[in-house]
C-alpha positions as a LaTeX table, in Angstrom:
\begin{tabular}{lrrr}
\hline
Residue & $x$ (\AA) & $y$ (\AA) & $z$ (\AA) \\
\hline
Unk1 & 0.00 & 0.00 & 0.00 \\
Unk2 & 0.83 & 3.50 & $-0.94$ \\
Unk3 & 0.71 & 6.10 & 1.41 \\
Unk4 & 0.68 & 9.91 & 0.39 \\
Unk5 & 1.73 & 11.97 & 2.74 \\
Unk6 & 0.27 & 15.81 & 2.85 \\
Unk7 & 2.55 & 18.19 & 3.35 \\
Unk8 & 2.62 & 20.34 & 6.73 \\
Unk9 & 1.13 & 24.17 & 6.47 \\
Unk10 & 4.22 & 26.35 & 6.46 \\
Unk11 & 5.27 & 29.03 & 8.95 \\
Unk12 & 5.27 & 32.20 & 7.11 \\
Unk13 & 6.49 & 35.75 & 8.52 \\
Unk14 & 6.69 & 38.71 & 7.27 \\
Unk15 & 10.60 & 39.98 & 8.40 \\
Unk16 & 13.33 & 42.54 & 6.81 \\
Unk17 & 15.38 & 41.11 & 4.45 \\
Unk18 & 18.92 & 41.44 & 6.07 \\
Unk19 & 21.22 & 43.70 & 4.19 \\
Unk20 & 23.63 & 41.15 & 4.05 \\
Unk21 & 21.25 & 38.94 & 2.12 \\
Unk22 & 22.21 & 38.30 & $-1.61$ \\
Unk23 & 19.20 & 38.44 & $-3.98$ \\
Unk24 & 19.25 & 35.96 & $-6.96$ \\
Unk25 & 20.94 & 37.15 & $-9.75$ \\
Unk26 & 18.84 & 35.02 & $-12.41$ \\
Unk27 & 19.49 & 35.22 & $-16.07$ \\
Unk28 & 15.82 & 36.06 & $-18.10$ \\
Unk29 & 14.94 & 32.74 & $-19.98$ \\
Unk30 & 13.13 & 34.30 & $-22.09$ \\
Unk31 & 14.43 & 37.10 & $-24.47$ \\
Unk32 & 11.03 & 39.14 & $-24.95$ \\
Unk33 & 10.05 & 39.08 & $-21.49$ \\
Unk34 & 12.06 & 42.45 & $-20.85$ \\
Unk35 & 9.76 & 43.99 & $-23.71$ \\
Unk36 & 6.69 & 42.34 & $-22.58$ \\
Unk37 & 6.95 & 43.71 & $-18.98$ \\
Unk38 & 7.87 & 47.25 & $-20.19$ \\
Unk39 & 4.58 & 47.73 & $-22.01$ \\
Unk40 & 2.36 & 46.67 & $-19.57$ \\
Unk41 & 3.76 & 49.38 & $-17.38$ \\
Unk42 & 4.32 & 51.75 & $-20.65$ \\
Unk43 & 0.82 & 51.53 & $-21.11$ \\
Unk44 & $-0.64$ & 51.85 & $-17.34$ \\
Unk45 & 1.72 & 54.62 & $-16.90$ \\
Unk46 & 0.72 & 56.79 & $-20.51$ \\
Unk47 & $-3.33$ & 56.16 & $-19.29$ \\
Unk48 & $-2.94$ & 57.62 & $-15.95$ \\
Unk49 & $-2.93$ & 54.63 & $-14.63$ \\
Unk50 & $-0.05$ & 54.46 & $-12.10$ \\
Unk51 & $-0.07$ & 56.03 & $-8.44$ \\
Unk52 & 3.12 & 57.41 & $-6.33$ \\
Unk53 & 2.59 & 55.24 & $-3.96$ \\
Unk54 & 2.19 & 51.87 & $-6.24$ \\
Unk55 & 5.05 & 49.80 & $-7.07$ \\
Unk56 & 5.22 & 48.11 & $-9.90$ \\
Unk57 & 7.80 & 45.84 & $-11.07$ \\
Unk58 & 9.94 & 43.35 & $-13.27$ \\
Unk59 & 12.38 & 40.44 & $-11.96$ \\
Unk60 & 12.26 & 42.12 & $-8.77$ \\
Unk61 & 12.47 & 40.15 & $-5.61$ \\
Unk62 & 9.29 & 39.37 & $-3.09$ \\
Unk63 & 10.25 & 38.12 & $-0.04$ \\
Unk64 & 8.37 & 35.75 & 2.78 \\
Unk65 & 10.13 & 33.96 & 5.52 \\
Unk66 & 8.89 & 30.24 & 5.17 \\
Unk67 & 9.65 & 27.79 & 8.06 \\
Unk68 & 12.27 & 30.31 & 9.17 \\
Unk69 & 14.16 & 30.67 & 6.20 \\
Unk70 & 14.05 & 33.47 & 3.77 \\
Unk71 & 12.54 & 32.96 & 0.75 \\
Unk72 & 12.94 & 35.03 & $-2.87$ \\
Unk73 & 10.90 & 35.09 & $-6.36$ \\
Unk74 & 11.48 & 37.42 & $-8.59$ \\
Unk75 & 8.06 & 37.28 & $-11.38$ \\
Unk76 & 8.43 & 38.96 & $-14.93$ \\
Unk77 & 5.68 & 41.37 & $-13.64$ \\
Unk78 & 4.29 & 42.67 & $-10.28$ \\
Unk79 & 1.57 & 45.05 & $-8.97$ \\
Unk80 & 1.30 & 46.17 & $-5.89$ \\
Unk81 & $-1.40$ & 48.84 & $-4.65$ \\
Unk82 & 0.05 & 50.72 & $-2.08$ \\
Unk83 & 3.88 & 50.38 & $-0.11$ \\
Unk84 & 5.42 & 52.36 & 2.45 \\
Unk85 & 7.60 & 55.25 & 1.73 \\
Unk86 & 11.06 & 54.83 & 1.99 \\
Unk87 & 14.21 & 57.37 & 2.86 \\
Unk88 & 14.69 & 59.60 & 0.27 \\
Unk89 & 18.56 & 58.26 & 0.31 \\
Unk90 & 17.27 & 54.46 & 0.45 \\
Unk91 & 16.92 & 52.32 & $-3.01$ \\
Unk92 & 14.17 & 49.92 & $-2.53$ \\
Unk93 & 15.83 & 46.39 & $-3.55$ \\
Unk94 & 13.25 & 43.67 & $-2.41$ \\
Unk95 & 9.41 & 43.87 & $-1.49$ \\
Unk96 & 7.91 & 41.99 & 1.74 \\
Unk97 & 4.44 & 42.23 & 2.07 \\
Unk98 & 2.49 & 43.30 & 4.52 \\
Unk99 & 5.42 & 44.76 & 6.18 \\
Unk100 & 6.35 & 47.22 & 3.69 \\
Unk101 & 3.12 & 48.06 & 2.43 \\
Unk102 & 0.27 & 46.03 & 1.08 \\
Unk103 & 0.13 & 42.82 & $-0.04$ \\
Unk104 & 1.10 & 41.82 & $-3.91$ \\
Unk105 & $-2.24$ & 42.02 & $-6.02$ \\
Unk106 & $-1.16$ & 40.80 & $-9.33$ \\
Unk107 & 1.99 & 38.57 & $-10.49$ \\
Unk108 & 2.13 & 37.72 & $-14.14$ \\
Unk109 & 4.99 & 35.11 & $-15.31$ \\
Unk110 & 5.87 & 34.72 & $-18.84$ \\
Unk111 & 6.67 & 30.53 & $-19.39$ \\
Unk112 & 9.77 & 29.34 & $-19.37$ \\
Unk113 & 11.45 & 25.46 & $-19.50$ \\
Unk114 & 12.83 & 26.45 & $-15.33$ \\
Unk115 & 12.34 & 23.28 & $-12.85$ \\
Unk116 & 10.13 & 24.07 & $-10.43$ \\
Unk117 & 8.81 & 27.16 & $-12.25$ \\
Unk118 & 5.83 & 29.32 & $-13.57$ \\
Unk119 & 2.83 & 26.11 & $-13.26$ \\
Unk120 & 4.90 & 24.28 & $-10.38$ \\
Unk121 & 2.78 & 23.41 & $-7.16$ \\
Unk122 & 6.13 & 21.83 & $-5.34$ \\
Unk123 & 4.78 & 22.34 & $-1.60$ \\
Unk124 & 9.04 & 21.91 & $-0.59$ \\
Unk125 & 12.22 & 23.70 & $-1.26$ \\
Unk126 & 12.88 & 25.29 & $-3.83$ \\
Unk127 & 8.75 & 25.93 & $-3.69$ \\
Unk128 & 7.30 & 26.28 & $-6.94$ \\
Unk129 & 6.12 & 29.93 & $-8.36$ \\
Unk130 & 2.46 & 28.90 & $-8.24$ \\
Unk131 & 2.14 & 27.29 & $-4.95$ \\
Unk132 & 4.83 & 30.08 & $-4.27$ \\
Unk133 & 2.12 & 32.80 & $-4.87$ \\
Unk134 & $-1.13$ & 30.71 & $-4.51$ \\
Unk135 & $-0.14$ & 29.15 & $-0.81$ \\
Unk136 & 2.77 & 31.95 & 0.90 \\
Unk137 & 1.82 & 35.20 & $-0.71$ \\
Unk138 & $-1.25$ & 34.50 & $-1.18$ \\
Unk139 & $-1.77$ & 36.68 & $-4.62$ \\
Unk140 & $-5.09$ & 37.41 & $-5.71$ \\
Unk141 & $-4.78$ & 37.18 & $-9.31$ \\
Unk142 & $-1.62$ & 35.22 & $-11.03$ \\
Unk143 & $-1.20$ & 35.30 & $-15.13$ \\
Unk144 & 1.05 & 33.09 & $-16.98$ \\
Unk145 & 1.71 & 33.98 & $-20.68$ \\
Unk146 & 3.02 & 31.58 & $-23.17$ \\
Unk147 & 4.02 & 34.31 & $-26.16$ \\
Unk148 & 5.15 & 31.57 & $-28.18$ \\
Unk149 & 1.70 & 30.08 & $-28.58$ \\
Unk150 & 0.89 & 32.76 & $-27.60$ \\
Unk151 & $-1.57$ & 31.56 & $-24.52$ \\
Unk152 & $-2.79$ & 33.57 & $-21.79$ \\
Unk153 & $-3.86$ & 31.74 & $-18.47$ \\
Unk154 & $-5.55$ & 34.03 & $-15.24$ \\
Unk155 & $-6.03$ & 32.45 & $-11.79$ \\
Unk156 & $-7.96$ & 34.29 & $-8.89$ \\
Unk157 & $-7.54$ & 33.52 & $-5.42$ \\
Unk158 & $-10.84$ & 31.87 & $-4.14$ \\
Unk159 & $-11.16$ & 30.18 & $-0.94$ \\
Unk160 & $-7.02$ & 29.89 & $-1.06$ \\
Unk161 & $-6.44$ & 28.05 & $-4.30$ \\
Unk162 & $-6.43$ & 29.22 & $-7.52$ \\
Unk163 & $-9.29$ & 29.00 & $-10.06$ \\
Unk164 & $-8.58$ & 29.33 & $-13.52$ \\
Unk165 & $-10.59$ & 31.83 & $-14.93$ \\
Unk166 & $-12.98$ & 31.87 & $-18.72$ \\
Unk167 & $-11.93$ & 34.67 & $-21.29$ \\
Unk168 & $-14.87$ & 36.68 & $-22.76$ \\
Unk169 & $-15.83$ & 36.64 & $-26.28$ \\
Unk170 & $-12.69$ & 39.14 & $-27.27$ \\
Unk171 & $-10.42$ & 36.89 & $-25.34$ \\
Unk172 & $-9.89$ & 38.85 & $-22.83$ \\
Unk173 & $-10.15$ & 38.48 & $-18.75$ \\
Unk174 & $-10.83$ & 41.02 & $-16.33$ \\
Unk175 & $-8.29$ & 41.40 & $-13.57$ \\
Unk176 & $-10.49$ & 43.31 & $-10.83$ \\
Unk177 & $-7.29$ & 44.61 & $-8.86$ \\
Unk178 & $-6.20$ & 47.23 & $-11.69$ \\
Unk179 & $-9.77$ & 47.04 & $-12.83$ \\
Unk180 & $-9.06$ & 46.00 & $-16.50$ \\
Unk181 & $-9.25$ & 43.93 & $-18.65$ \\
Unk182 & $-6.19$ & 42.17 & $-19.88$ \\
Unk183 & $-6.03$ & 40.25 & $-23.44$ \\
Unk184 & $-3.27$ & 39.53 & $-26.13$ \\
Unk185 & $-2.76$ & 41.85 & $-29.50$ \\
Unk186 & $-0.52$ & 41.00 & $-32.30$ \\
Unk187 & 1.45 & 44.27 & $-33.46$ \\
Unk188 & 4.87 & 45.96 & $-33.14$ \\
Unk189 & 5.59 & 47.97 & $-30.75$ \\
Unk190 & 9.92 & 49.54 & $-31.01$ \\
Unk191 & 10.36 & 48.11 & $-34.03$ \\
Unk192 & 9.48 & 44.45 & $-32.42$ \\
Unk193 & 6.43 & 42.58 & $-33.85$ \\
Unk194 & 4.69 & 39.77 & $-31.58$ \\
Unk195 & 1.92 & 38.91 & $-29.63$ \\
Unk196 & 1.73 & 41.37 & $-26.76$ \\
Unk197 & $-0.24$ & 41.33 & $-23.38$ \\
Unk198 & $-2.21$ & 44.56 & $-23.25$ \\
Unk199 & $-4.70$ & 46.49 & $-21.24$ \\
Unk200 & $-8.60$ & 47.16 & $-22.13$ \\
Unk201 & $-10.47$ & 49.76 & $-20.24$ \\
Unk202 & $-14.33$ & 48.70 & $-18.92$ \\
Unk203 & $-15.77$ & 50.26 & $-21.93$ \\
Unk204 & $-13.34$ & 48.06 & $-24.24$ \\
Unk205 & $-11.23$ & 50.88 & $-25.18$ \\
Unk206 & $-7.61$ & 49.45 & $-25.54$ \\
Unk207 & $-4.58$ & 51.58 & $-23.54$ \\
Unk208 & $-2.22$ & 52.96 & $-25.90$ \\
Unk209 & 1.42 & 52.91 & $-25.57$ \\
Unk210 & 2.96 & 56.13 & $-24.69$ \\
Unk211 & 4.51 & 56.25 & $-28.23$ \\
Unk212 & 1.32 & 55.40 & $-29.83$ \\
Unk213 & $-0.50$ & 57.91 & $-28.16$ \\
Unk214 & 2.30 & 60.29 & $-29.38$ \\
Unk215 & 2.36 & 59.36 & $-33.19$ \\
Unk216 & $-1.85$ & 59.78 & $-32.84$ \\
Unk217 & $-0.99$ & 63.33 & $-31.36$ \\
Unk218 & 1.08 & 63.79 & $-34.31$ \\
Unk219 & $-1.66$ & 62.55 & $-37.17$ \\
Unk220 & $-4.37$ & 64.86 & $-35.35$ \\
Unk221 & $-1.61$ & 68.13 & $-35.86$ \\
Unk222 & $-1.09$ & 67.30 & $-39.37$ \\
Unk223 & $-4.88$ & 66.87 & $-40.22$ \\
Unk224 & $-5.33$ & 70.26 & $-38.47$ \\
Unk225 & $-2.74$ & 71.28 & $-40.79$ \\
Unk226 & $-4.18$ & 69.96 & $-43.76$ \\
Unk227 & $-6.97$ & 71.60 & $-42.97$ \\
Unk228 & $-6.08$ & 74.90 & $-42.07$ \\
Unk229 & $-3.96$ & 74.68 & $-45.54$ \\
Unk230 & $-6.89$ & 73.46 & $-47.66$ \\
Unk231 & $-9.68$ & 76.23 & $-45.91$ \\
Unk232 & $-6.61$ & 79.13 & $-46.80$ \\
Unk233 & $-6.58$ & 78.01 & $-50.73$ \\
Unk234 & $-10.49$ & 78.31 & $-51.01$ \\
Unk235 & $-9.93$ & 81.77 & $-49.31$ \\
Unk236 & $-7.76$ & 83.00 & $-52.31$ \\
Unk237 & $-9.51$ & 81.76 & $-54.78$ \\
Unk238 & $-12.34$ & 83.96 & $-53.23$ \\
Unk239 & $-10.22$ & 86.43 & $-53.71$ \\
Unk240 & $-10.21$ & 86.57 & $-49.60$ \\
Unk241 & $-6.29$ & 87.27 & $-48.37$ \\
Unk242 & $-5.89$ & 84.22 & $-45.05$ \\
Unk243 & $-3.45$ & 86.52 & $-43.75$ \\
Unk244 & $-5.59$ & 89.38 & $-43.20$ \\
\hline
\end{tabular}
């Protein structure tokens, strides 16, 4: 007979990360992440959508102390509604939550081929991400995001494990911390063309990059232009000086 053995509820706590800890210096597995990441927040941040006292963040480390020993992941993307100010000399290099703020409200991980990574539910050290966030932090909404696929899979918190949530007909899911919907477009964005998680508004209205809302800022001037250019010809052939 085969017996399976549970494993024991953890100890977490919520303590300072020493100064003399060293965070993990991981390599990115996967070369678009960087880009990925950057327009999420690029597009949060061009709508308005970003708060001093947020922090949001890329391969930057949260911290919980499991069973009395530290513990570090660093997720492709973070969201976190409100932290604690620090010194104005201080440079903020890990987050613990609840005792540096709120607690993390969204972690999105972009797949990777890592042991023990973005789907693991390994309950022992080194923990898996998802029991990682599901079980210790406790995150209310975790996104994975194959953009090789490209797939798109959104777990909320309910009752402490993670349900995996249905996309509406645009294929999109609403993540009710940020209160928007999130959904993949296929574009270019710096030259790069992929398939890019982005950001719908309630009404549906997508969140333009901060250079897209530039180059539409730019096409509305030169129709103005046009025009003003077009209204000054039938003036002279009026005989009617546009100057005057």
């Amino acid at each position: 007979m085969v017996v399976q053995l549970k494993p024991t509820q953890p100890t977490i706590a919520w303590e300072p990360l020493p100064q003399s800890f060293v965070l993990p210096d991981d390599p990115v597995e996967n070369i678009q992440q960087p880009a990925l990441a950057a327009a999420l927040t690029d597009a949060l941040g061009a709508n308005g959508q970003i708060q001093p006292a947020m922090l949001i963040g890329s391969n930057f480390g949260l911290v919980a102390t499991v069973n009395q020993k530290i513990v570090v992941k660093a997720p492709d993307w973070f969201y976190v509604p409100h932290v604690h100010p620090i010194a104005e000399n201080w440079i903020r290099r890990s987050y613990t939550s609840h005792l540096e703020g709120s607690p993390v409200a969204v972690v999105m991980e972009f797949l990777s081929d890592e042991d023990y990574g973005e789907l693991s539910i390994r309950a022992t050290p080194p923990y898996g991400k998802f029991y990682f966030y599901e079980q210790i932090l406790q995150v209310p909404t975790y996104v994975t995001y194959d953009p090789y696929t490209p797939g798109m899979s959104v777990w909320h918190l309910q009752a402490g494990s993670y349900e995996l949530q249905n996309a509406d007909e645009q294929g999109r899911i609403w993540i009710p911390e940020l209160e928007l919907f999130l959904g993949i477009w296929a574009g270019q964005r710096l030259q790069q063309t992929t398939h890019w998680l982005r950001w719908w508004d309630r009404q549906g209205n997508l969140l333009l990059w901060s250079a897209e809302q530039t180059a539409q800022e730019r096409q509305r001037a030169e129709e103005e232009r046009q025009r003003a250019d077009r209204l000054a010809a039938k003036l002279r052939e009026l005989g009617v000086d546009p100057e005057a």
